[in-house]
C-alpha positions as CSV (number, residue, x, y, z in Angstrom):
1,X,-22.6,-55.5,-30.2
2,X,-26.1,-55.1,-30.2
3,X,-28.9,-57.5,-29.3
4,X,-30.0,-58.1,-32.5
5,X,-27.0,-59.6,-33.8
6,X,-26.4,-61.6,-30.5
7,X,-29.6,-63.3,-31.3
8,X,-28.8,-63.5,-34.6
9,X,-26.1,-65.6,-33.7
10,X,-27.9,-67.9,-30.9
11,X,-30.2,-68.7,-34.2
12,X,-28.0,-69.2,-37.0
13,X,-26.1,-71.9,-34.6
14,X,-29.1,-73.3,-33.5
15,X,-30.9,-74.1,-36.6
16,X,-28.0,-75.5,-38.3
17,X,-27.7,-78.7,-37.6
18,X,-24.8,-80.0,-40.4
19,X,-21.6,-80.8,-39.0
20,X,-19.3,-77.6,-39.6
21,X,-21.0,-75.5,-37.0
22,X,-20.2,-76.6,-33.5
23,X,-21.3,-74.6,-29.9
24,X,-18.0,-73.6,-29.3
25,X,-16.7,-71.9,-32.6
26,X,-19.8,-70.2,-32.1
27,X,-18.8,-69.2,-28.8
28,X,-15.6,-68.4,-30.3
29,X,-17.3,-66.3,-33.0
30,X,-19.3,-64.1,-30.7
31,X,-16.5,-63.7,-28.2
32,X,-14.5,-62.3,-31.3
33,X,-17.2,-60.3,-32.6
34,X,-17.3,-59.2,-28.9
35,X,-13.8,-58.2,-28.2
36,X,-13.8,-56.3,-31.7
37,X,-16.4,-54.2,-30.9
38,X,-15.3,-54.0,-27.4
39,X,-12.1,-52.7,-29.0
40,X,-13.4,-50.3,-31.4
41,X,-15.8,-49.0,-28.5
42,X,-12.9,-48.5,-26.8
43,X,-10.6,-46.8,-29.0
44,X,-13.7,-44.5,-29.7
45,X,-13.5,-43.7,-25.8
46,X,-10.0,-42.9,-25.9
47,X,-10.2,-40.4,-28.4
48,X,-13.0,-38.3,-26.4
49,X,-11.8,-39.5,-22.3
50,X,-8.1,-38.5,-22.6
51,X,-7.7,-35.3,-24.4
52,X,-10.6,-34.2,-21.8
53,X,-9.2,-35.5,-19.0
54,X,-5.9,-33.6,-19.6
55,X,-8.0,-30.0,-20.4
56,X,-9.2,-31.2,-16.9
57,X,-6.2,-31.0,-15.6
58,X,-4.6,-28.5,-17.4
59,X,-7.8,-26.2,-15.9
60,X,-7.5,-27.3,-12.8
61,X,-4.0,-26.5,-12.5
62,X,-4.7,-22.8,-14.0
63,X,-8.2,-22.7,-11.3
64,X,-5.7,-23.8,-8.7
65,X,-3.1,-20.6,-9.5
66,X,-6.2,-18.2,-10.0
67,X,-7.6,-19.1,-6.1
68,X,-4.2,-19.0,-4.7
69,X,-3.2,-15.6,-6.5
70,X,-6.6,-14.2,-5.1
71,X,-5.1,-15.5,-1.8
72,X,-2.3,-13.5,-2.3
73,X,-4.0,-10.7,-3.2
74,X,-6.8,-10.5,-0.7
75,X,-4.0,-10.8,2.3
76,X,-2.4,-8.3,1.0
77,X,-5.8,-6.3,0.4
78,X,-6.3,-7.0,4.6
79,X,-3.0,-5.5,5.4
80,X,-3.3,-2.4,3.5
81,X,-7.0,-2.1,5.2
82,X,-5.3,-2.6,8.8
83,X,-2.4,0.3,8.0
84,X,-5.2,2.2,6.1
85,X,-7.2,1.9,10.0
86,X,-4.0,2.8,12.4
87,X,-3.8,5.8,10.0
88,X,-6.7,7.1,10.4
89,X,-6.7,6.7,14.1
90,X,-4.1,9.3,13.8
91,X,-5.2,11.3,11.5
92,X,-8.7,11.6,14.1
93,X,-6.2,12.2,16.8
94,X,-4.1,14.8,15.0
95,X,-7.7,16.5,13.6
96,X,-9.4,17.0,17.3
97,X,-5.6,18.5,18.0
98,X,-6.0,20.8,14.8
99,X,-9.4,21.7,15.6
100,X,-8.3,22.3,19.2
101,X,-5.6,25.2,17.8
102,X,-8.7,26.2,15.3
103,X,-10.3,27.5,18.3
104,X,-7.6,29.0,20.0
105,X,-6.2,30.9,17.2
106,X,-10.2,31.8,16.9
107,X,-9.9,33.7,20.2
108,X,-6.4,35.1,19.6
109,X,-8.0,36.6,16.5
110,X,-11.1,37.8,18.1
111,X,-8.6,39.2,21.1
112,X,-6.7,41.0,18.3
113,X,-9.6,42.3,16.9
114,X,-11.0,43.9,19.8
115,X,-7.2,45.1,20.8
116,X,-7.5,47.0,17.2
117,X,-11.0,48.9,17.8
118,X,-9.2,50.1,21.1
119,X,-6.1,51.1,19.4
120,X,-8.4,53.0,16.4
121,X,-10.3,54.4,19.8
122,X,-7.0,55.9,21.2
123,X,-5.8,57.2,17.5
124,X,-9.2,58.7,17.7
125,X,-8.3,60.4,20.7
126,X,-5.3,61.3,19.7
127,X,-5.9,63.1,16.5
128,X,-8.7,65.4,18.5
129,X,-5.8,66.2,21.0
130,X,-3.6,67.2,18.4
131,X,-6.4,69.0,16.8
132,X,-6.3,71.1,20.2
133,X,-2.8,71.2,20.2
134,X,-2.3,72.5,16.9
135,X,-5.0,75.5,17.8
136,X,-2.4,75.9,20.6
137,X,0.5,76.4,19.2
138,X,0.4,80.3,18.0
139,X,0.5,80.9,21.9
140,X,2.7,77.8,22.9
141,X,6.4,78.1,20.8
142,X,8.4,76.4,22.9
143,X,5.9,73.4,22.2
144,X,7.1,72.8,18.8
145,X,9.7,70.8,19.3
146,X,7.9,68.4,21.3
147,X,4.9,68.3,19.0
148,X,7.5,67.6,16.0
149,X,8.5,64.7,17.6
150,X,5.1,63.6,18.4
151,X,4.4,63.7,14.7
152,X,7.1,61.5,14.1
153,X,6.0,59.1,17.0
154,X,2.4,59.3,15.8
155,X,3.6,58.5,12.4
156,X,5.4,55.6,13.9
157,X,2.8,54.6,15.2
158,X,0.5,54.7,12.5
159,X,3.5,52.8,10.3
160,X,3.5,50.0,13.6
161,X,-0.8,50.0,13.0
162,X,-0.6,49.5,9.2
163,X,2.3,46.7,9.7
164,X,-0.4,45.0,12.1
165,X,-2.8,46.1,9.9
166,X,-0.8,43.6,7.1
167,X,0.2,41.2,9.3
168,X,-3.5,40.3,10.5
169,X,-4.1,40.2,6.5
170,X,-1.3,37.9,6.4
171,X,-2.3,36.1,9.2
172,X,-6.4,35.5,7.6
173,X,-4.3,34.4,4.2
174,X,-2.4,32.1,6.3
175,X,-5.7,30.7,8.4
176,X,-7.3,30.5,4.5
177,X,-4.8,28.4,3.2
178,X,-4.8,25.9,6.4
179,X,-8.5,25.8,5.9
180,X,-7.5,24.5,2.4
181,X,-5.1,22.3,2.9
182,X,-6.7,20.4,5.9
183,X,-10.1,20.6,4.0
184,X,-8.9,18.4,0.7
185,X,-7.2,15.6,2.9
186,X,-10.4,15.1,5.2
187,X,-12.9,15.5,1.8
188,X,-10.8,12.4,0.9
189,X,-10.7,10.6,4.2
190,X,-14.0,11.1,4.8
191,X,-14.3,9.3,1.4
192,X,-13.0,6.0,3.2
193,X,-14.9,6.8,6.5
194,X,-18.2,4.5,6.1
195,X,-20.6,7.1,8.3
């Protein structure tokens, strides 16, 4: 009830002065004018506190499952990160080991390489003594035979060269394709690597 009225009331009882208007059924009046306006205060106030009080809780409840599914998930976020860190541990291990072979196979292939000129060397050789031999052979017949089977061992040998020959072709595919496949899973680790 507003101040106005209150006053209101304090001067409409005290300027009567007849004797149907006492002090306390004015008291009685304002208390009644109080409590119903108290009351539809009130009921005004329940209309707006309640239904917000249960969206309060009704949001806290949903805030209270959000923060303890981002528990969840962040623990299970640091788990993956600590197996994601013993991994990689091995995979360094296991790349100084492949690097490691890398340079061994390096010098088998560079031993091979330089077993190869001597080999082409010696079939150098070879063909310029059998250039000599077969200017020898009008005056050397009983030679024949043995120079017909040296043929046949040279062309062995040349067969035994070519296989080698494929083989070290075989062997560059192979080195290409390790190159591949341990080049794609370190572009991606080095992905997670934070240097």
């Amino acid at each position: 009830m507003s101040d106005n009225k209150i006053e209101s009331l304090h001067q409409g009882g005290a300027g009567r002065s007849g004797p149907g208007v006492t002090d306390p059924e004015l008291a009685h009046q304002f208390m009644e004018r109080f409590t119903q306006s108290f009351e539809t205060s009130a009921r005004r106030w329940e209309l707006v506190v309640y239904p917000s009080l249960f969206a309060f809780i009704i949001l806290a409840a949903y805030g209270f499952f959000l923060i303890y599914s981002l528990t969840a998930d962040m623990s299970k976020v640091a788990d993956s990160v600590n197996r994601l860190a013993a991994n990689m541990s091995t995979v360094t291990e296991n790349m100084v080991e492949v690097s490691g072979n890398m340079a061994t196979m390096s010098g088998n292939m560079a031993t091979v390489s330089g077993n190869m000129a001597n080999v082409s060397d010696r079939m150098d050789t070879m063909n310029a003594s059998i250039s000599k031999m077969v200017d020898q052979l009008d005056t050397l017949e009983p030679m024949l035979v043995n120079i017909a089977t040296m043929n046949q061992n040279i062309a062995s040998m040349t067969q035994s060269v070519q296989t080698m020959n494929l083989s070290i072709d075989q062997m560059r595919r192979d080195m290409s394709s390790l190159n591949y496949s341990v080049g794609r899973p370190m572009n991606f680790m080095n992905k997670f690597v934070p240097w």
